[in-house]
N, C-alpha and C positions, 0 to 999 in steps of 0.2 A: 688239508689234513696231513696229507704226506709231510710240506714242511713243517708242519707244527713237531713231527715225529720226529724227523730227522736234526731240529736244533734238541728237542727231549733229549736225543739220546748224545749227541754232542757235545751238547751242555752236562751231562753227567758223566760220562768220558772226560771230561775236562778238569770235572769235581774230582775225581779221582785218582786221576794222574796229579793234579796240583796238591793232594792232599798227601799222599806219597811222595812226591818229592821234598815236601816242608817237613814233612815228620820226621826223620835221621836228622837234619842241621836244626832243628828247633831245639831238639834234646841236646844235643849236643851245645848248642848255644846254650842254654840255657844251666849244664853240669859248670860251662866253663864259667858264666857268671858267678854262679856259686860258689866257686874258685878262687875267683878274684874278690869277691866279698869275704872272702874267710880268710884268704893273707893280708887282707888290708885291715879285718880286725886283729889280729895274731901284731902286723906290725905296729900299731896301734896302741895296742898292749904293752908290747916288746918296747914300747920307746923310740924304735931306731926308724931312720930316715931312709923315706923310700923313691927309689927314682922313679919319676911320673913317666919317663918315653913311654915308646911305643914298644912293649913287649911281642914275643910271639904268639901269644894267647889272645891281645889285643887285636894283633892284626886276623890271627883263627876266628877270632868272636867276630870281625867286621866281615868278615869273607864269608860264616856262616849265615849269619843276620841276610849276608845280600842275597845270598840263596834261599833263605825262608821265604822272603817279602819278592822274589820270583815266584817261586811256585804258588804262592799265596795266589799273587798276580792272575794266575793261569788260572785258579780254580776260580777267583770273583768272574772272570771272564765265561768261566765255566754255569756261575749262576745264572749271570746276562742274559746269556742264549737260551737258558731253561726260563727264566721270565719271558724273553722273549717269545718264547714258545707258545706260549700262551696269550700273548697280545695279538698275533698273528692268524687273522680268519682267512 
């Protein structure tokens, strides 16, 4: 009973932090896509040729993304332990 508790509360401690940490970079990842979706209709539009490199929004989006899909990480692990929770007599 006690471990059943102690992954419970663990495993939701875990929900929590993981969900907090992905919440600021998901948003943010996400304004910045929308960003990039909206100059590339705009250039599109415009006619004009646009260089493919690797901008700094590009590399902001890859940096954020790796930070979402961490903490994401944290909270699934977070679930684990609360299923576990309960598989555990």
């Amino acid at each position: 009973m006690i471990v059943n508790v102690v992954l419970w509360v663990a495993g939701i401690a875990l929900i929590a932090i993981g969900y907090t940490r992905a919440k600021g970079p998901w948003s943010r990842y996400q304004a910045l896509k929308e960003q990039e979706a909206n100059a590339s209709r705009y250039n599109a539009w415009r006619g004009g040729i646009r260089d493919d490199s690797a901008s700094g929004a590009d590399i902001a989006m890859a940096i954020l993304r790796k930070r979402a899909q961490y903490a994401a990480a944290i909270a699934i692990a977070g679930f684990v332990l609360v299923f576990l929770g309960f598989l555990v007599k």
